[in-house]
Backbone as CSV, one residue per row, in Angstrom:
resi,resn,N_x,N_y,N_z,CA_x,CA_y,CA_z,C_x,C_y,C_z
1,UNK,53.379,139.246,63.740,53.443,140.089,64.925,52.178,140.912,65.019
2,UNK,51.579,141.301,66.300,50.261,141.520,66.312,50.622,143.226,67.066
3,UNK,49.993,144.043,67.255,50.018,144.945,67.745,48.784,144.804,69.299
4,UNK,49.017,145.555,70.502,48.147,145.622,71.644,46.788,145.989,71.322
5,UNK,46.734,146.835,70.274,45.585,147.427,69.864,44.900,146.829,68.319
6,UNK,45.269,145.584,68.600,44.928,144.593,67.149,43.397,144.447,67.404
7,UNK,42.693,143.881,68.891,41.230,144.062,69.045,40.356,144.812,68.051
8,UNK,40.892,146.850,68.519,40.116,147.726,67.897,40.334,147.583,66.942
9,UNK,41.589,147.379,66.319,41.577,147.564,64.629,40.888,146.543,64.188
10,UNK,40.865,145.257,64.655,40.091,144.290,63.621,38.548,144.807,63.484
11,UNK,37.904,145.422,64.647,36.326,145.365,64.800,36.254,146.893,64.198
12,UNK,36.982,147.601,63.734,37.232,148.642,62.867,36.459,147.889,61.288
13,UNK,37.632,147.160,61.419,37.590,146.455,59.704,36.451,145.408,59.683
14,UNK,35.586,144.782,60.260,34.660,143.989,60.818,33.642,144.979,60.001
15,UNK,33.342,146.191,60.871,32.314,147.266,60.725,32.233,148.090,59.101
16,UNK,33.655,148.128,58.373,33.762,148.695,57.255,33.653,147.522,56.194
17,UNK,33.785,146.327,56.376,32.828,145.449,55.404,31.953,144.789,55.303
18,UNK,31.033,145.081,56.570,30.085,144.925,56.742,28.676,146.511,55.843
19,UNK,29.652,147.792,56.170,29.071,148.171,55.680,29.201,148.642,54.332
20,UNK,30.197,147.794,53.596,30.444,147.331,51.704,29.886,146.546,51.765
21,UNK,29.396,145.279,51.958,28.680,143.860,51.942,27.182,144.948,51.677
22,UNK,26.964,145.754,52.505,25.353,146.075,52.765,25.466,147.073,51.272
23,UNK,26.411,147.744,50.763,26.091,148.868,49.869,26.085,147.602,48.349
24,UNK,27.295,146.825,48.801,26.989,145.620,47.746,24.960,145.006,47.681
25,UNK,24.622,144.837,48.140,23.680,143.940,48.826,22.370,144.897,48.250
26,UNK,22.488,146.060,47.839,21.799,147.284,46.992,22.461,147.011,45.683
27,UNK,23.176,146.402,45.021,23.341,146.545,43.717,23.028,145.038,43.581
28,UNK,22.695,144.244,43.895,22.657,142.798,43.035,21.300,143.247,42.039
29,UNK,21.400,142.062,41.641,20.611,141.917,40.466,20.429,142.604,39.380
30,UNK,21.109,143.476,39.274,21.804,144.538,37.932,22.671,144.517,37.473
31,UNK,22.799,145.273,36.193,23.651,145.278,35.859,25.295,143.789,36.307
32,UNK,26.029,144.213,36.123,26.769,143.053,36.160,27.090,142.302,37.305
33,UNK,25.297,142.514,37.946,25.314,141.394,39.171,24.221,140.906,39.340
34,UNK,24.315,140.023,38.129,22.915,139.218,37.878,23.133,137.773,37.535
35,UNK,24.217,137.575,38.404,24.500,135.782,38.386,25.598,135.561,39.420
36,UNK,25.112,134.319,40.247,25.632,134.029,41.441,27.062,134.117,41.655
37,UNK,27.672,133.449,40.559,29.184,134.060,40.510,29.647,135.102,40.451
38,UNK,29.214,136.182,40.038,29.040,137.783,40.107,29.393,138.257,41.703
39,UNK,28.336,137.938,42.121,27.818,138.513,43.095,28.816,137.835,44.403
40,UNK,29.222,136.528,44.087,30.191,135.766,45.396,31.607,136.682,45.263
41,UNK,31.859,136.901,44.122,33.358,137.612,43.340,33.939,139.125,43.899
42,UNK,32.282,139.512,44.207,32.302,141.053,43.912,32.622,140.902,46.374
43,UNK,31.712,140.057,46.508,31.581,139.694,48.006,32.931,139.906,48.841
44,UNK,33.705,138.565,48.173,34.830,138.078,48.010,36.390,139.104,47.951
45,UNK,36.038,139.929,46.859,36.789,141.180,46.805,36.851,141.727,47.592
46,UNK,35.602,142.476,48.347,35.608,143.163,49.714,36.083,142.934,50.987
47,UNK,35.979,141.223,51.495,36.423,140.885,52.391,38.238,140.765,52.596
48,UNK,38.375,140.788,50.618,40.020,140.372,51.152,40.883,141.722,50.738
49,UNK,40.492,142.437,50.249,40.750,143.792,49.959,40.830,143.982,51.951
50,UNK,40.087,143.958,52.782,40.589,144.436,54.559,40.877,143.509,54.833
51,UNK,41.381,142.089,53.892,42.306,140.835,55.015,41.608,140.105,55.810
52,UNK,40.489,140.058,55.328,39.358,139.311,56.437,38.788,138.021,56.536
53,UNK,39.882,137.618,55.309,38.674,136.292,54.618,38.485,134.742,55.087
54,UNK,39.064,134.868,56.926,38.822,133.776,57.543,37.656,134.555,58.763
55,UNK,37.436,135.859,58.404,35.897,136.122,59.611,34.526,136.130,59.290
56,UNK,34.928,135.873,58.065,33.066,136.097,57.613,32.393,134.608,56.620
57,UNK,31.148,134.134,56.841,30.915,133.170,55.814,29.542,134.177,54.798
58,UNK,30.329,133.737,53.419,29.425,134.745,52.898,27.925,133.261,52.226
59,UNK,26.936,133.592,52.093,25.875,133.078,51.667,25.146,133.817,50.543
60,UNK,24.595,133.175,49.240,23.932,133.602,47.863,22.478,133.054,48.004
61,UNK,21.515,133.582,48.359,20.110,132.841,48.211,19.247,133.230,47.056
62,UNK,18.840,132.438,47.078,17.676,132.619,45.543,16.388,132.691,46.109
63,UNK,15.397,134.022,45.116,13.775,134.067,44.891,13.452,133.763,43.950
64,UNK,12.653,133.166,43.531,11.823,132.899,42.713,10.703,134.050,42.188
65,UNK,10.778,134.408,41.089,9.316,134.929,41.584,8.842,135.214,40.183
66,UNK,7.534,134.261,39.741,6.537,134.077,38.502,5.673,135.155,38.137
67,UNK,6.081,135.051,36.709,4.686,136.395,35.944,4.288,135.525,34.563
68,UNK,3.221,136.027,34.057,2.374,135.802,33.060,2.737,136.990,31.714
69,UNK,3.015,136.294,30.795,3.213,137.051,29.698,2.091,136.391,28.316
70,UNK,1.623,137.618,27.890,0.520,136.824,26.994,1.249,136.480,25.563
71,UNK,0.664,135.286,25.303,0.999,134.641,23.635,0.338,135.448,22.331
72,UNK,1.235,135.841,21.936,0.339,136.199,20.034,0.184,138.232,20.673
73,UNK,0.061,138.974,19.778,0.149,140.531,19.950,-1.608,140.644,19.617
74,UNK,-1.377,141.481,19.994,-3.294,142.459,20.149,-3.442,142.677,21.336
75,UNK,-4.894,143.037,21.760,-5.386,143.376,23.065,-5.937,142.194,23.930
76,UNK,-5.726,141.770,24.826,-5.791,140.765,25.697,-7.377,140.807,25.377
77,UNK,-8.210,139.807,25.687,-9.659,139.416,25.660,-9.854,138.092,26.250
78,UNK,-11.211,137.661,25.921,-11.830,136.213,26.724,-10.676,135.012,26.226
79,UNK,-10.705,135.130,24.959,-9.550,133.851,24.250,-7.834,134.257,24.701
80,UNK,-7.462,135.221,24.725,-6.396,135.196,25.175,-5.208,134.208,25.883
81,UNK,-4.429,133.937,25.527,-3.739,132.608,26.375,-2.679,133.565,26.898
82,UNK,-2.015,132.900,28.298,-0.880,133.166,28.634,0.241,132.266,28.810
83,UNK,1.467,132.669,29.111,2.833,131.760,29.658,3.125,131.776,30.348
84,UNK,3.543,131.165,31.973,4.008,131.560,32.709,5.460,131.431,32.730
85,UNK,6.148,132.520,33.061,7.586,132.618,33.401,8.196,133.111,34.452
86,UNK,9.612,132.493,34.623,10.088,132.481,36.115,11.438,133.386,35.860
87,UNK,11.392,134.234,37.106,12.390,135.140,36.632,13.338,135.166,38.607
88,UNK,14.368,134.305,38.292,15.597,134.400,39.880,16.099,135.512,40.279
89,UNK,15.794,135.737,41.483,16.685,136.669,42.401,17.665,136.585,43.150
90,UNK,18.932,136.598,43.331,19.567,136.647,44.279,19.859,137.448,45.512
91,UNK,19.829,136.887,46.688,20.149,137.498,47.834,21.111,137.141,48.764
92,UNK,22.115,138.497,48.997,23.410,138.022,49.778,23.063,138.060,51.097
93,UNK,23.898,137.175,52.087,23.983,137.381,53.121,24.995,136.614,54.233
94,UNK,25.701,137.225,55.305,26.761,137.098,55.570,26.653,137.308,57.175
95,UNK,27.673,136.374,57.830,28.069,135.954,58.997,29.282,136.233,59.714
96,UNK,29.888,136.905,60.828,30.488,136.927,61.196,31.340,135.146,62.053
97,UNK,32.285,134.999,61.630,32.542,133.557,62.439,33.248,133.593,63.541
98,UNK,32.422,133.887,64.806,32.010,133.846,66.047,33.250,133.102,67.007
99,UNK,33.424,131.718,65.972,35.004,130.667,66.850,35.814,131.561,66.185
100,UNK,36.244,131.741,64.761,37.244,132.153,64.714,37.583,133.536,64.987
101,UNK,37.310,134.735,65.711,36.969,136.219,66.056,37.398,135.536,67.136
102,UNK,36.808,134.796,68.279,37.186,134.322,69.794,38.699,133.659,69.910
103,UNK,38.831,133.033,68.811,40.607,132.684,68.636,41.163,133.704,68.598
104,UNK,41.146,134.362,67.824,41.715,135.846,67.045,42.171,136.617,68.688
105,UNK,40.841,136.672,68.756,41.255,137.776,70.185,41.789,137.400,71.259
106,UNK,42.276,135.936,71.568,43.270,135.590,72.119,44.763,135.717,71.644
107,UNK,45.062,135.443,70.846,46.344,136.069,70.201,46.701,137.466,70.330
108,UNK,45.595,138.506,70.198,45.854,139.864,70.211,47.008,139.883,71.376
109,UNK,47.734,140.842,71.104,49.008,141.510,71.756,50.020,140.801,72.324
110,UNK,50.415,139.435,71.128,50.957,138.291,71.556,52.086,138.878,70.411
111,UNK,53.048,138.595,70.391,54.175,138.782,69.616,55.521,138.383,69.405
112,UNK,55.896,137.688,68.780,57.421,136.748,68.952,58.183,137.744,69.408
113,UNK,59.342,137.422,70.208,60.839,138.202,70.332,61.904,137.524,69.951
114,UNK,62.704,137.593,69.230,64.018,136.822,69.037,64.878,137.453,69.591
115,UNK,65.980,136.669,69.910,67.434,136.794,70.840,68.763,135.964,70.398
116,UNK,69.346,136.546,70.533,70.728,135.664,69.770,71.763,135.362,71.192
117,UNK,71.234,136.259,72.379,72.262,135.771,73.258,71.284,135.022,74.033
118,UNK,72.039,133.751,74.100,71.563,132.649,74.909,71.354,132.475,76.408
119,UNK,72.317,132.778,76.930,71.962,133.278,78.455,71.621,134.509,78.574
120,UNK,70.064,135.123,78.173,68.525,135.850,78.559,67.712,134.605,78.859
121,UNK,66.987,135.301,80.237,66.298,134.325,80.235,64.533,134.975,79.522
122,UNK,63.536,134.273,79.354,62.422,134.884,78.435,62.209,136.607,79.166
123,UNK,62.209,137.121,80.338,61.760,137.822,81.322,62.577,138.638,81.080
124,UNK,64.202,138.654,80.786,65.095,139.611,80.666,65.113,139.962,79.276
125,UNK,64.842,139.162,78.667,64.461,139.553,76.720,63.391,140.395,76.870
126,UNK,62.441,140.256,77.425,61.307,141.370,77.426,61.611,142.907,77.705
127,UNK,62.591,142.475,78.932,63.269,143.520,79.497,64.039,144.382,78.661
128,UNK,64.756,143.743,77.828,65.661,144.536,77.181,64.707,145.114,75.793
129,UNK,63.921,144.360,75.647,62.988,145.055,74.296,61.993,146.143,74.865
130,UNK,62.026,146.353,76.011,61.005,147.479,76.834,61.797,148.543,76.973
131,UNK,62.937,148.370,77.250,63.921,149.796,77.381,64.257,151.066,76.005
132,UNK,62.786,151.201,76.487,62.881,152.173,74.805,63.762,153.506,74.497
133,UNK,64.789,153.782,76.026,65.607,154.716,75.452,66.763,154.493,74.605
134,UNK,67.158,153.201,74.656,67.715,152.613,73.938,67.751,152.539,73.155
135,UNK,66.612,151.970,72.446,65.698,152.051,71.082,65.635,153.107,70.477
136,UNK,65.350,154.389,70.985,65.430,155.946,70.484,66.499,156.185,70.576
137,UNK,67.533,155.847,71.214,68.586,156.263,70.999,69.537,156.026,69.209
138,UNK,69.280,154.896,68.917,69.570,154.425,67.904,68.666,155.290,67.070
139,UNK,67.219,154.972,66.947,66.870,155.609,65.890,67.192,156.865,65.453
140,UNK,67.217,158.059,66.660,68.040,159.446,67.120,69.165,159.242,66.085
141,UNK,70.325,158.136,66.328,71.474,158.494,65.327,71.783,158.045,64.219
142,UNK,70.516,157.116,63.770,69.802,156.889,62.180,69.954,158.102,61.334
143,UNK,69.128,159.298,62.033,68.901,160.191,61.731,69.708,161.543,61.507
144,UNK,70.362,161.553,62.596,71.402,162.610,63.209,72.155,162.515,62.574
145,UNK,72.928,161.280,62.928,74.484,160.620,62.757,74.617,160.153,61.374
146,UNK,73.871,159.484,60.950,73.835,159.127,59.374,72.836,159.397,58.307
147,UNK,72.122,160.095,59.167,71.652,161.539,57.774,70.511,160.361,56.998
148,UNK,70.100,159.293,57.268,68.787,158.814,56.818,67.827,159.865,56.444
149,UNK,67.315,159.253,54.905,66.527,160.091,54.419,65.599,159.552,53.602
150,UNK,64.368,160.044,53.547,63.432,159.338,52.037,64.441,158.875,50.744
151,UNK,64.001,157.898,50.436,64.628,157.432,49.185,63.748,157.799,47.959
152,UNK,63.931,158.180,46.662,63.504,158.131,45.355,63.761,157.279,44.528
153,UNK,64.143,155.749,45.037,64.373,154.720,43.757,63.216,154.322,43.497
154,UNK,62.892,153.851,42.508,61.705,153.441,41.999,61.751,151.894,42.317
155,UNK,62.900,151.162,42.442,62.990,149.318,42.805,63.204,149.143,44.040
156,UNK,62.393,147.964,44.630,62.662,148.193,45.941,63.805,147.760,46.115
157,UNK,64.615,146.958,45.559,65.867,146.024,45.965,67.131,147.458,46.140
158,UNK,66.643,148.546,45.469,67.844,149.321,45.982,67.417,150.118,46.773
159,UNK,66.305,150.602,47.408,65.942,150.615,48.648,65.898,149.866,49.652
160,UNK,66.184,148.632,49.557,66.531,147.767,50.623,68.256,147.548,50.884
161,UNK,68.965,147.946,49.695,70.435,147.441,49.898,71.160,148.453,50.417
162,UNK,70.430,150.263,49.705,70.842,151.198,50.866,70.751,151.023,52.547
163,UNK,69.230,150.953,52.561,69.052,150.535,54.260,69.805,149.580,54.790
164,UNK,70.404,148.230,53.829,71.171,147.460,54.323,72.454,147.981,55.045
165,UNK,72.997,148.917,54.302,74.504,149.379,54.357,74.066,150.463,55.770
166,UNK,72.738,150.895,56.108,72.253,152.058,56.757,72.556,150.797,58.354
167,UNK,71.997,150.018,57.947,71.977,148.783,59.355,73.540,147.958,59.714
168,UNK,74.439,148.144,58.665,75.264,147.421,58.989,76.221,148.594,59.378
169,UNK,76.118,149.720,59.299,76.657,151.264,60.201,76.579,151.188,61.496
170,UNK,75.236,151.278,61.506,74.798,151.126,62.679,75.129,149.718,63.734
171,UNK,75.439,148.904,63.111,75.997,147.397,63.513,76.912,148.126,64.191
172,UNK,78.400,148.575,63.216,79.333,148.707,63.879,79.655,149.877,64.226
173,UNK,78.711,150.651,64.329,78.938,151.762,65.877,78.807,151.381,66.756
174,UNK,77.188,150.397,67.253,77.145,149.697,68.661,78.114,148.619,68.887
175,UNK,79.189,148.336,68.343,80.124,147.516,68.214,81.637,148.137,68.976
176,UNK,81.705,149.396,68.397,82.696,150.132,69.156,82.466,150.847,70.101
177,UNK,81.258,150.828,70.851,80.807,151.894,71.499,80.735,150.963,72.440
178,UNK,80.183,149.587,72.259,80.359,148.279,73.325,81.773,148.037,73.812
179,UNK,82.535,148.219,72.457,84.239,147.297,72.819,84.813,148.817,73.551
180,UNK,84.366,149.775,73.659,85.168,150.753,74.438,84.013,150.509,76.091
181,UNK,83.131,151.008,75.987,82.871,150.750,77.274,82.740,149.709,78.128
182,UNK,83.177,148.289,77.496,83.247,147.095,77.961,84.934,147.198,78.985
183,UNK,85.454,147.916,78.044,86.951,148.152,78.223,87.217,148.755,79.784
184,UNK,86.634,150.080,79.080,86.315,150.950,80.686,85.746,150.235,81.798
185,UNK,84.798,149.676,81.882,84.372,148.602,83.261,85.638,147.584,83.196
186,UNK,86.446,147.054,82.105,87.536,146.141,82.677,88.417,146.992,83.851
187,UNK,88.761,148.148,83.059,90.238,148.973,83.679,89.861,149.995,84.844
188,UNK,88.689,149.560,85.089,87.433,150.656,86.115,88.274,152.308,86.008
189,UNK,87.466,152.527,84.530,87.536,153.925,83.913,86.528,154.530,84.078
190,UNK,86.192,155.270,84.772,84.483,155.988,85.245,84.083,156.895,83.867
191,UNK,85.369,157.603,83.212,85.349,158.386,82.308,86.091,158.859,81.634
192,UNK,86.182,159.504,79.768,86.893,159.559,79.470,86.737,161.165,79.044
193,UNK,87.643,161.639,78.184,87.382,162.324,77.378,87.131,162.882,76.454
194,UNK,85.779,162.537,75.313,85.934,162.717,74.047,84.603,164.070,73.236
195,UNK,84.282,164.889,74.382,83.812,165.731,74.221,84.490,166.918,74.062
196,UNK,84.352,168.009,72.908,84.900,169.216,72.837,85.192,170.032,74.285
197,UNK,86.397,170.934,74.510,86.901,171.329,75.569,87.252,170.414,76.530
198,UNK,87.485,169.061,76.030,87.967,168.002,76.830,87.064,167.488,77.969
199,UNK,85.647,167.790,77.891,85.037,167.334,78.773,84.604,165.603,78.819
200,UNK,84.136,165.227,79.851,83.985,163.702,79.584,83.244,163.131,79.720
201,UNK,83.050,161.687,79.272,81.690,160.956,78.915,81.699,159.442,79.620
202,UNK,80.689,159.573,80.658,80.591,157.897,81.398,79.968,156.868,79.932
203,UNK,79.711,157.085,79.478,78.969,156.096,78.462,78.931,156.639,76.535
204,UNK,80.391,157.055,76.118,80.903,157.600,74.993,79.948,157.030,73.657
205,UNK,79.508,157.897,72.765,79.349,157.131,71.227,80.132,156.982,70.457
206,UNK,79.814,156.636,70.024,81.049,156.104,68.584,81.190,157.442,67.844
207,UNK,79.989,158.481,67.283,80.040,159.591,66.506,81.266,161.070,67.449
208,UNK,81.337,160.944,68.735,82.251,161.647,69.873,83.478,160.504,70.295
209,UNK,83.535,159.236,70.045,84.863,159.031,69.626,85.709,159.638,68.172
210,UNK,84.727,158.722,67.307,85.423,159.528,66.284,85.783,160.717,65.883
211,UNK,85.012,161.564,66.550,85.098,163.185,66.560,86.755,163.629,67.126
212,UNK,87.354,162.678,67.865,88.589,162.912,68.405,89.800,162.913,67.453
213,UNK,89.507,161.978,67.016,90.368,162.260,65.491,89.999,162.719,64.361
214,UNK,88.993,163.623,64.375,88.684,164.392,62.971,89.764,164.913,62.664
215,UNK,90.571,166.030,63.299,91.667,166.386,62.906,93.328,166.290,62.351
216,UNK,93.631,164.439,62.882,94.121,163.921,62.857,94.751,163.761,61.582
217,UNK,96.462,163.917,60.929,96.695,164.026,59.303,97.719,163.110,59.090
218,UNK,97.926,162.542,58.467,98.977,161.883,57.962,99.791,162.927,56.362
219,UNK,101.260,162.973,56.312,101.302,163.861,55.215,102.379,163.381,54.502
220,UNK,102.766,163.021,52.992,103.199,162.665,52.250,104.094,163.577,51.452
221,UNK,105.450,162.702,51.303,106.753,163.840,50.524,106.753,162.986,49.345
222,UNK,106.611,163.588,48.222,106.364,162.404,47.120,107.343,162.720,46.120
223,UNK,108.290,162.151,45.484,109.198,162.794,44.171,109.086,161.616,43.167
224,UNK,109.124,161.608,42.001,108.918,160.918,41.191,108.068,159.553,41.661
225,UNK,107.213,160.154,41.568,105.801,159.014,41.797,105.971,158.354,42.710
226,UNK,106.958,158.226,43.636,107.347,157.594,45.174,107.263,158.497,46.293
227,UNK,106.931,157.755,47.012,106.784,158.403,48.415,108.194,158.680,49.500
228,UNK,108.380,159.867,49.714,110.092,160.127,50.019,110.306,159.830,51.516
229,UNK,108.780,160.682,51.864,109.230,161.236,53.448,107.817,161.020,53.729
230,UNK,107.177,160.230,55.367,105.785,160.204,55.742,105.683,160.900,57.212
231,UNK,104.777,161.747,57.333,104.700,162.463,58.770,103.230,162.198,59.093
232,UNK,103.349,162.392,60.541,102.104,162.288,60.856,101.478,162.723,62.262
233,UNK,100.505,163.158,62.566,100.129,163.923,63.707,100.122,162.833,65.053
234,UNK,100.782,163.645,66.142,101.004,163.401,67.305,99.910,163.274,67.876
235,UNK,99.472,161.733,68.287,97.985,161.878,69.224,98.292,162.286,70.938
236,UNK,97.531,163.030,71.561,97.317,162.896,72.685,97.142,161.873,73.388
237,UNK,97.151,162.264,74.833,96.550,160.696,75.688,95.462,160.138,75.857
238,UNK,94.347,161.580,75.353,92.750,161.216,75.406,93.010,160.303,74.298
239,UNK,93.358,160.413,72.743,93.568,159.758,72.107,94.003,158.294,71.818
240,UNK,95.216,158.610,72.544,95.804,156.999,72.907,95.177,156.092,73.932
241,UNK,94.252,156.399,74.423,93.606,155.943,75.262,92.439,155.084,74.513
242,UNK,91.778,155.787,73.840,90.407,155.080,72.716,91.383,154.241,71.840
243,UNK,92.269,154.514,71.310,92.867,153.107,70.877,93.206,152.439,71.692
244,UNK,93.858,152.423,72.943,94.047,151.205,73.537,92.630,150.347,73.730
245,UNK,91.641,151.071,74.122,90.433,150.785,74.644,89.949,150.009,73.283
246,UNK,90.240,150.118,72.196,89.750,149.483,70.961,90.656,148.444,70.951
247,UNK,91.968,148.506,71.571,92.515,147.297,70.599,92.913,147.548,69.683
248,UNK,93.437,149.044,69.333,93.979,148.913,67.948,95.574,149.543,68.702
């Protein structure tokens, strides 16, 4: 998945190893970059350390370059002999790849969507992934409603199996919050009541349904480890109403 603003960021990262390649490109031939494999390794590192390593072709060139060292110790004179010796330089240098950058930036701000309901057509899937109050709405009761918080496990697998249980909450709130207001458009219910002081809600959550029966008790007569006598609180009609509307 690509982001709209994938362009700037790549030519961001383009520009920042280009200018490691150049601070590289000041240390060859020293210290432990004084052989071609060195120097491709150290190249190499940089480009994939920013993820880059289908934009650039990197290149190692060699100098040559001969000196004279004299044979036998004393002071150089008419008889004097010398040796000549050859001592290699390497020089980096590197290419941006021009086709593949021009591919690249066609893809930018291209991004799969998946859908599980089959009759969307591509145009209404977009649609529904653009409606970002929606989207905030949920995240809103990530937060609110189920108290999401930084984790301190050190493994990720139990940071992932919390969030699991965090997503499958959230599953089935939009689950009852669907099967009640699906309900209401059957029985053309404009509104109910599940707000404190009995006020009411065209489009109810699940956290203000359930709020209706917070108070709600069931109470137990128990004598020798059996249960004698069971009572239990009288729901209202706002009440009996969200269960019918559930189906329960």
């Amino acid at each position: 998945m690509r982001s709209v603003n994938g362009i700037a960021t790549t030519e961001t990262s383009l520009k920042k190893v280009e200018q490691c390649l150049a601070l590289l490109n000041g240390k060859i031939n020293k210290r432990g970059l004084k052989t071609r494999k060195a120097i491709e390794e150290a190249a190499q590192q940089i480009i994939e350390e920013h993820k880059l390593e289908n934009f650039f072709h990197i290149s190692i060139g060699t100098i040559t370059e001969k000196y004279q060292v004299q044979i036998g110790t004393g002071r150089p004179g008419k008889n004097t002999k010398y040796r000549t010796g050859v001592n290699t330089l390497y020089t980096l240098s590197w290419t941006q790849k021009k086709q593949v950058l021009k591919q690249e930036a066609q893809t930018d701000g291209v991004f799969p969507l998946l859908c599980t309901d089959k009759q969307l057509t591509a145009k209404e899937v977009l649609k529904a992934y653009k409606y970002q109050p929606r989207l905030e709405k949920r995240f809103a009761q990530f937060k609110s409603i189920h108290h999401a918080a930084p984790l301190l496990f050190k493994k990720i697998e139990r940071i992932e199996a919390n969030m699991f249980g965090f997503f499958i909450a959230l599953v089935v709130q939009a689950l009852i919050e669907r099967e009640v207001r699906n309900k209401m458009k059957e029985q053309k219910i404009e509104k109910i009541r599940v707000y404190p002081e009995r006020r009411e809600a065209s489009h109810p959550t699940t956290s203000k349904i359930l709020d209706r029966f917070d108070n709600i008790c069931t109470y137990k007569i128990s004598e020798n480890s059996g249960v004698v006598e069971t009572f239990k609180d009288s729901l209202n009609e706002d009440q009996k109403l969200i269960l019918t509307l559930l189906n329960i």
